[in-house]
C-alpha positions as CSV (number, residue, x, y, z in Angstrom):
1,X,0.0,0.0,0.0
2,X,1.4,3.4,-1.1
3,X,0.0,6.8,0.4
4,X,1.3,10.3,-1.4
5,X,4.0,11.5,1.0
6,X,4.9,8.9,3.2
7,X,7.0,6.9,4.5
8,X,6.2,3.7,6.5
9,X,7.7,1.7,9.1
10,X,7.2,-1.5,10.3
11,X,7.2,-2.3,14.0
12,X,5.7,-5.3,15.7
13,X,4.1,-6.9,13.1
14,X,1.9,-3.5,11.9
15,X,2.6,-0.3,9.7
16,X,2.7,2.9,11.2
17,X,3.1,6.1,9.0
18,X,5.8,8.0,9.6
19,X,7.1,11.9,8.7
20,X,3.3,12.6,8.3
21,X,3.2,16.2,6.4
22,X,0.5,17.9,7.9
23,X,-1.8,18.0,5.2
24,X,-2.0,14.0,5.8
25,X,-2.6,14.0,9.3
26,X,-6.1,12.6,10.3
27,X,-8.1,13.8,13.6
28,X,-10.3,10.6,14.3
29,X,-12.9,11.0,16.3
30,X,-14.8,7.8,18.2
31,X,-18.3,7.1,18.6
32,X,-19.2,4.3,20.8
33,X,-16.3,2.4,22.5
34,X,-17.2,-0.1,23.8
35,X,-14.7,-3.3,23.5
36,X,-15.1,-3.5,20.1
37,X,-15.0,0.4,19.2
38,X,-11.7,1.0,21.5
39,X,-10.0,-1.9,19.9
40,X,-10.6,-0.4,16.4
41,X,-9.5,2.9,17.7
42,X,-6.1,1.4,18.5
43,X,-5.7,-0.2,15.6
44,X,-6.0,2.7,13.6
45,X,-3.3,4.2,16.3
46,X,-0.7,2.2,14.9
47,X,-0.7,5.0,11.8
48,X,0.9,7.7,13.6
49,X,-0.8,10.2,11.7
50,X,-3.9,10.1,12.8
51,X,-4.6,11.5,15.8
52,X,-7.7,11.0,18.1
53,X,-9.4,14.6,18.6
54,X,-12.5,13.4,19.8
55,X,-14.3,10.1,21.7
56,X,-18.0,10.2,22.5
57,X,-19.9,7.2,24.3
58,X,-22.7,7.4,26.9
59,X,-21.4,5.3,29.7
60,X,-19.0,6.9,31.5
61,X,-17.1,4.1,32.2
62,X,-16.0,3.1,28.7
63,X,-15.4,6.9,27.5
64,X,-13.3,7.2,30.8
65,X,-11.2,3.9,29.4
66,X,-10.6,4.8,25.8
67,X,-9.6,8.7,26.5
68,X,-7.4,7.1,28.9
69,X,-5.9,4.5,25.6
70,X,-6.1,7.3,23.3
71,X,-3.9,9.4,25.2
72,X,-1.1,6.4,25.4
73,X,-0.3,7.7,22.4
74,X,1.8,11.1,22.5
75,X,0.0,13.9,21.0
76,X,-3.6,12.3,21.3
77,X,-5.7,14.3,23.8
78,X,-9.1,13.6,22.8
79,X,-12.1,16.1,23.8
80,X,-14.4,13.6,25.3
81,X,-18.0,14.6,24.2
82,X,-21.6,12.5,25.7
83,X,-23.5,13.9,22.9
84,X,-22.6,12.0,19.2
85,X,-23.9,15.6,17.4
86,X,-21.4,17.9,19.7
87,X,-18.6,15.4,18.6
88,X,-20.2,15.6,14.7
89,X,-19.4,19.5,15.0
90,X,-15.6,19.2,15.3
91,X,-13.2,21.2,13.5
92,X,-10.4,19.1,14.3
93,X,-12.3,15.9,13.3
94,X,-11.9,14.5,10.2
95,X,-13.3,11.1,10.6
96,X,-15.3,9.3,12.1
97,X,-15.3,5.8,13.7
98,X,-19.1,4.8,14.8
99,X,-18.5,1.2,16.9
100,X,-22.3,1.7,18.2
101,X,-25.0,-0.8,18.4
102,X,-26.2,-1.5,15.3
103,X,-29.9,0.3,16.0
104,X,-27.9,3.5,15.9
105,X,-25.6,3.1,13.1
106,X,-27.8,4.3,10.0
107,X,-28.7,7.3,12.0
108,X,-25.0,8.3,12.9
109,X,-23.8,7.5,9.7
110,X,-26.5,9.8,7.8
111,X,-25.9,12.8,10.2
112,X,-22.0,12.0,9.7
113,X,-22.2,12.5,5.8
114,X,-24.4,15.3,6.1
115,X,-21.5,16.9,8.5
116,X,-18.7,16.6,5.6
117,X,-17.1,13.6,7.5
118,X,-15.5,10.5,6.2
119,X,-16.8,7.3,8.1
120,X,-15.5,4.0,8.9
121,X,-19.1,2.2,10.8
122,X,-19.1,-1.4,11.9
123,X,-21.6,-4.3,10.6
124,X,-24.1,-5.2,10.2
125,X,-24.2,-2.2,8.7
126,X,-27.8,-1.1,9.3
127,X,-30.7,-2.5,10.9
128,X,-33.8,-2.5,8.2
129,X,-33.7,-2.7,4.6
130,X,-35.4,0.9,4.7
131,X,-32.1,1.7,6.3
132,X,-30.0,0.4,3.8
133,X,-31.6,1.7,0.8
134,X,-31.6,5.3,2.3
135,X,-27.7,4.8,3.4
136,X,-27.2,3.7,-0.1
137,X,-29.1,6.8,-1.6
138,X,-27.0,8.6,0.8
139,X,-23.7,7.5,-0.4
140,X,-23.9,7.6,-3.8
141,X,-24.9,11.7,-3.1
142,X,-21.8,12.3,-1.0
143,X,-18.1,12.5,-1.6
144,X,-17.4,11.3,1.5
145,X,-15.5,7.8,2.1
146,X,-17.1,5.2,3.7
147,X,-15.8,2.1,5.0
148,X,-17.8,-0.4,6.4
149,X,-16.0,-3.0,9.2
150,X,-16.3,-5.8,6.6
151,X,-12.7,-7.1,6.8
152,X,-12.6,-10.0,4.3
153,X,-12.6,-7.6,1.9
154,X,-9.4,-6.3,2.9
155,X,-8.1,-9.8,3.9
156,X,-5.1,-11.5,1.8
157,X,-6.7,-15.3,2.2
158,X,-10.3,-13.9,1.2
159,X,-8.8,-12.3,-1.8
160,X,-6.7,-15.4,-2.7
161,X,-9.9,-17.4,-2.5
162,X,-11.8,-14.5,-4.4
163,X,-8.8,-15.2,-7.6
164,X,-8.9,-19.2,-7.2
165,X,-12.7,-18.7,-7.9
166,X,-12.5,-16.5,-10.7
167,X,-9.6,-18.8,-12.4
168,X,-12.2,-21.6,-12.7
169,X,-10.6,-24.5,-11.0
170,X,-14.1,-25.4,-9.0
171,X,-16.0,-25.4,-12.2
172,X,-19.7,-24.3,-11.6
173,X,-20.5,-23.4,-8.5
174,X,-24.6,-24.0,-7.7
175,X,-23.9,-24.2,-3.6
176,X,-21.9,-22.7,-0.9
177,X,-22.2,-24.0,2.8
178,X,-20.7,-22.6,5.6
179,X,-21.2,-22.9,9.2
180,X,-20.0,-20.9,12.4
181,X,-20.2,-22.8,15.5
182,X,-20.1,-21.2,19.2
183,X,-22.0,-21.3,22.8
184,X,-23.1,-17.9,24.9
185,X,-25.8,-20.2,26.6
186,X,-23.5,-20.5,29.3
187,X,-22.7,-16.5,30.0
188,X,-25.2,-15.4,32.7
189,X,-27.0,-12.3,32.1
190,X,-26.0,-8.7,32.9
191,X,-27.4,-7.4,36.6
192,X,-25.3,-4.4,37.2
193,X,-23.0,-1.9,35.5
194,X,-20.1,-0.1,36.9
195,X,-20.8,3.2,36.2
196,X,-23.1,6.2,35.3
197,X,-25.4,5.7,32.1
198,X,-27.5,7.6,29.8
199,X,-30.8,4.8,29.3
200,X,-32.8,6.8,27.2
201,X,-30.1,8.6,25.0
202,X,-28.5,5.0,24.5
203,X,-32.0,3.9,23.8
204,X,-31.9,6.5,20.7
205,X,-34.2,5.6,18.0
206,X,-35.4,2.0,19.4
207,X,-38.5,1.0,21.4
208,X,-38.6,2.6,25.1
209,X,-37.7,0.0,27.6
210,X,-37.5,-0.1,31.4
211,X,-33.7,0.2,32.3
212,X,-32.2,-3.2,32.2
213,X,-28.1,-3.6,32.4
214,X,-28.2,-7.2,30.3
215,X,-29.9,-5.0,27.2
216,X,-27.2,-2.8,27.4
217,X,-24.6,-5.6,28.3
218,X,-25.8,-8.2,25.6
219,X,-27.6,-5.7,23.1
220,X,-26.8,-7.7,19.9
221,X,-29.2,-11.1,21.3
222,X,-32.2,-8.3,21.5
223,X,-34.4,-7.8,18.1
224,X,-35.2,-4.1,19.2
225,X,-31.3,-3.5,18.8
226,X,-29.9,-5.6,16.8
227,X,-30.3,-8.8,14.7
228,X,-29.7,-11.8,16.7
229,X,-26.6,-13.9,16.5
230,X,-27.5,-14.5,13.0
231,X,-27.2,-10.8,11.9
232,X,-24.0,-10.5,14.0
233,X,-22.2,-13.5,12.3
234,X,-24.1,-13.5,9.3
235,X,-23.4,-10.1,7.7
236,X,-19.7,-11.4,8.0
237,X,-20.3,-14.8,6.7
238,X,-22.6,-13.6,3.8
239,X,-20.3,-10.7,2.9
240,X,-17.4,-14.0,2.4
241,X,-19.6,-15.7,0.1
242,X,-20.4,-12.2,-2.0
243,X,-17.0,-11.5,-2.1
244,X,-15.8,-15.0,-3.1
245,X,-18.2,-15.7,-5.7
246,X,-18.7,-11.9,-7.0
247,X,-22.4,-12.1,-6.1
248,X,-24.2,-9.3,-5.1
249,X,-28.2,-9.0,-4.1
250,X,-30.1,-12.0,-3.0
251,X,-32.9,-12.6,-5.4
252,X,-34.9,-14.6,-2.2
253,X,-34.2,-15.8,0.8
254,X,-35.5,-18.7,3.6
255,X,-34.5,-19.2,7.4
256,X,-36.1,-22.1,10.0
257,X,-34.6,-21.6,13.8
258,X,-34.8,-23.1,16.9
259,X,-36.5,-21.2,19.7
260,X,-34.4,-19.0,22.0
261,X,-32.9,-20.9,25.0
262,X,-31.2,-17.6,26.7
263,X,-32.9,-16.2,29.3
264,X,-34.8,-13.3,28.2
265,X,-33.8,-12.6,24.9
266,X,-35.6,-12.8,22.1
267,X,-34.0,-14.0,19.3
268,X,-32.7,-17.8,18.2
269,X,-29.1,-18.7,18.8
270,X,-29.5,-21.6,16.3
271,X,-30.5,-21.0,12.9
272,X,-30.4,-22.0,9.1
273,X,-30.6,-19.4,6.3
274,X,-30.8,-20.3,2.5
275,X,-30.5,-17.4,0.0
276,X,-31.3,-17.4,-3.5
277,X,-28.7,-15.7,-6.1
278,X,-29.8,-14.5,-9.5
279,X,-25.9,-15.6,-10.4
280,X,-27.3,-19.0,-10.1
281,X,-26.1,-20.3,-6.8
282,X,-27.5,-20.7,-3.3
283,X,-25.4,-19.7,0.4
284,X,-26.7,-22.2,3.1
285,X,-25.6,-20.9,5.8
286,X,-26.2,-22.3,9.6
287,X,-24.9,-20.6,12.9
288,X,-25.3,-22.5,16.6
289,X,-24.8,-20.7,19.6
290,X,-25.9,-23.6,21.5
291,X,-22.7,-26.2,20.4
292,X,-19.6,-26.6,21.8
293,X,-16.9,-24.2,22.1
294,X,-14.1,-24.0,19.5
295,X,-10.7,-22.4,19.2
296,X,-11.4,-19.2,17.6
297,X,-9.3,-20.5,14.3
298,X,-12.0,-23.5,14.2
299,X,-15.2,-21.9,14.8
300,X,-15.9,-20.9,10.8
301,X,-15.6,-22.1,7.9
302,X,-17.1,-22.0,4.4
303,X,-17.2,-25.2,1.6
304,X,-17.5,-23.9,-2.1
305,X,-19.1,-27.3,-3.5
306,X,-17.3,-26.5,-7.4
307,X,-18.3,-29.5,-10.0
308,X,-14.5,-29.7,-10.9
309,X,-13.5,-29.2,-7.2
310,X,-14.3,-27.8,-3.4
311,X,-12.6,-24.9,-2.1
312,X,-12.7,-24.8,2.1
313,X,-12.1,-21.6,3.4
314,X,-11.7,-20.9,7.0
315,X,-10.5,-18.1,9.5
316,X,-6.4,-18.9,8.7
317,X,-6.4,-21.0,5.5
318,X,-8.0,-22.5,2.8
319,X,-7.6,-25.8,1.0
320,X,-9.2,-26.8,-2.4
321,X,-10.0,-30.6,-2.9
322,X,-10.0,-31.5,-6.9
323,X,-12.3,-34.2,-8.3
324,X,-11.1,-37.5,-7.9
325,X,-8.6,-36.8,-5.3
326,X,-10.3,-35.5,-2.8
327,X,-8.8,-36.3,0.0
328,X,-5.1,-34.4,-0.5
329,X,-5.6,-30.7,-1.2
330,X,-4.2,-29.8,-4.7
331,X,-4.1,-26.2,-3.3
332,X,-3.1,-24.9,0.5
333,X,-3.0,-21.4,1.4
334,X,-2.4,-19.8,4.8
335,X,-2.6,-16.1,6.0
336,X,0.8,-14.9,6.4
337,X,-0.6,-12.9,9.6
338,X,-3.7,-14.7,10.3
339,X,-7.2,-13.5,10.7
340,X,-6.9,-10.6,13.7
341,X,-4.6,-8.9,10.8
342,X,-7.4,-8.4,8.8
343,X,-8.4,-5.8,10.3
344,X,-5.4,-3.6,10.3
345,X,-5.8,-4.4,6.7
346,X,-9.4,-2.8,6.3
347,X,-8.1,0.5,8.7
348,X,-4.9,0.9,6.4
349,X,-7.7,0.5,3.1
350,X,-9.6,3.2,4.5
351,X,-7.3,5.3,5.7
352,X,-5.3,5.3,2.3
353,X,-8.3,5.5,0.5
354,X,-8.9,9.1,3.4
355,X,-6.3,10.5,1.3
356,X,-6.5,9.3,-1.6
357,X,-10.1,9.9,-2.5
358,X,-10.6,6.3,-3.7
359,X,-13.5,3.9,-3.3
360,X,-12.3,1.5,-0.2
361,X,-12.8,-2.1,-0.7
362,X,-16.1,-2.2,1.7
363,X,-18.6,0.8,0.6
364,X,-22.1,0.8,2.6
365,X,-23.9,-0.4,-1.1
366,X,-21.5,-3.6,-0.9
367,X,-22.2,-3.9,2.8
368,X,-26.1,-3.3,2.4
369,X,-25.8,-6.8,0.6
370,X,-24.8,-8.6,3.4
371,X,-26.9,-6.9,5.5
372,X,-30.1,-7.6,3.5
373,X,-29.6,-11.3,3.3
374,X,-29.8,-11.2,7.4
375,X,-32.7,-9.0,7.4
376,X,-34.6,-10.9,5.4
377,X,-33.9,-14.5,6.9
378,X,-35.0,-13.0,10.3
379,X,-38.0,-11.3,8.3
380,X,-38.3,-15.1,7.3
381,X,-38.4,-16.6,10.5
382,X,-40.8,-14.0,11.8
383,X,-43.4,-14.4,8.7
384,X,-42.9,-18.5,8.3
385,X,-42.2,-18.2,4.6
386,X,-39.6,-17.5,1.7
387,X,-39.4,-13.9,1.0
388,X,-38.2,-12.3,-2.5
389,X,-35.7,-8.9,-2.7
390,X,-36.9,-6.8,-6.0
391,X,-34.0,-5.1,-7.1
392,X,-36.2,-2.5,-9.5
393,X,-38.5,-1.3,-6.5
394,X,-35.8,-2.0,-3.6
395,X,-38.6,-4.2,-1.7
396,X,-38.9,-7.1,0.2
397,X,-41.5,-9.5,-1.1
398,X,-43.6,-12.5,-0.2
């Protein structure tokens, strides 16, 4: 990766951007930071020219921890706002990171554009469809760059796989199965936090609630927040097997579940979705939350069922299995790095693309994809039926 005017280092396994000239330097500022959200802000840390100018988050506790990583750094001395529009009105805020829960992200992200600001917003990227199509509008109007925390697109085994596809050693490709296997049915629920808490600005745009410390905790298992596990997972998983096979919007899509077995929450931990692909192909994909616990290398993986061959692509590597001889791998590819890499790689994209002007390799109308297919397999589950996406009037239909 070249940027104009720089010079890079490499120090422990990450590159860091050196002799920044002013005119490259990047304020970020933070919204949400949470585990997730301050991890991301460190990792784009390791460029030294961006700078944090500005965190916001509505629990005390975690803006308290990541003003407290930010400023590790020499010269970050980030202005620590509680309101996501005070932060939004920045002068020495270029972009933004948004590491909320997902029932805020299309919001933030449309007030974020209409502020001049360039945006990097974690999946799923949006929480409706109606979301996602205005997002989309809303893109393709700006000239802002927006990055969406889908990191196999930025990730060196994904795009391997991506070019093994596209040379034709699978043949025809009419099914892709992949699986991601896990268990949070042991993890009690939230009783308590350890500090101070805005409910109803957190809350934002969702259904009013009584306070309740495991919605907060463990928002992602909560449909008025988020998606279920599916949605979580699946946005990654689906945005693998677009990526992989160059698909893009699902022409249908079908989901059966299990009922919900953690206490209070209201969506499935095990579940099956089926989409439909007008490129001729279906993406079976089945999460349980309810299995066994795997190292993290183990717990996903994805089988491209090719009439010449089968390409299995995991977290770390991939192995294709030829006709014939299917039980040596005529192919075997490792990340150099491994998977927690890929992340750096999707900062560095959008960072270089910051400067730049290009398109990064995860815009929101590649990420709406993903996101749709998870939408409408939990639409699917709620209505009992197959649903259809109509790509002419951007609808969801029985």
């Amino acid at each position: 990766m070249s940027l104009n005017r720089r010079a890079f280092l490499v120090a422990g396994g990450s590159i860091v951007a050196a002799g920044a000239a002013p005119s490259d330097q990047v304020g970020l500022g933070v919204i949400g930071t949470g585990g997730r959200g301050t991890f991301v802000m460190t990792v784009f840390q390791k460029d030294l020219s961006v700078r944090v100018s500005a965190i916001c988050d509505v629990y005390e506790p975690n803006l308290e921890r990541a003003a407290s990583t930010a400023s590790k750094i020499p010269g970050n001395h980030p202005k620590l706002y509680r309101n996501y529009k005070e932060l939004l009105g920045d002068k020495d805020t270029q972009a933004i990171l948004i590491a909320t829960p997902e029932h805020w992200h299309a919001q933030m992200v449309l007030d974020a554009l209409a502020a001049g600001k360039d945006v990097y917003v974690e999946k799923p990227l949006c929480h409706t469809p109606e979301e996602g199509i205005r997002l989309v509008e809303a893109e393709r109007k700006s000239k802002s760059i927006i990055q969406v925390g889908m990191q196999r697109r930025s990730y060196d085994l994904y795009l391997e796989g991506r070019d093994i596809v596209r040379s034709g050693k699978l043949g025809n490709i009419r099914m892709v199965r992949s699986w991601w296997l896990n268990n949070y049915l042991r993890d009690g629920a939230a009783t308590k936090l350890d500090g101070k808490l805005d409910w109803e600005q957190w809350q934002g745009p969702a259904q009013r609630r009584p306070f309740d410390p495991d919605r907060f905790r463990n928002w992602r298992f909560y449909s008025d927040y988020a998606g279920g596990i599916l949605a979580d997972q699946g946005a990654h998983v689906f945005d693998g097997i677009h990526l992989l096979t160059g698909a893009g919007y699902p022409s249908a899509v079908n989901a059966s579940a299990g009922k919900p077995h953690k206490q209070g929450v209201d969506t499935p931990e095990s579940v099956v979705a089926v989409a439909e692909y007008p490129e001729d192909f279906i993406g079976v994909f089945s999460i349980n939350y309810a299995a066994m616990r795997y190292k993290m290398r183990n717990d996903q993986s994805n089988q491209l069922d090719g009439d010449q061959a089968r390409m299995d692509i995991g977290r770390e590597d991939l192995k294709v299995f030829p006709q014939g001889a299917e039980e040596e791998p005529s192919i075997v590819k490792r990340s150099e790095k491994g998977f927690g890499y890929a992340t750096d790689l999707h900062v560095q994209n959008f960072l270089e693309c910051v400067r730049t002007r290009k398109t990064p390799t995860a815009p929101m109308r590649i990420a709406f994809q993903a996101a749709l297919v998870v939408q409408m397999a939990n639409m699917s589950l709620k209505q009992g039926r197959r649903l259809k996406w109509n790509a002419t009037l951007n609808q969801v239909q029985a």
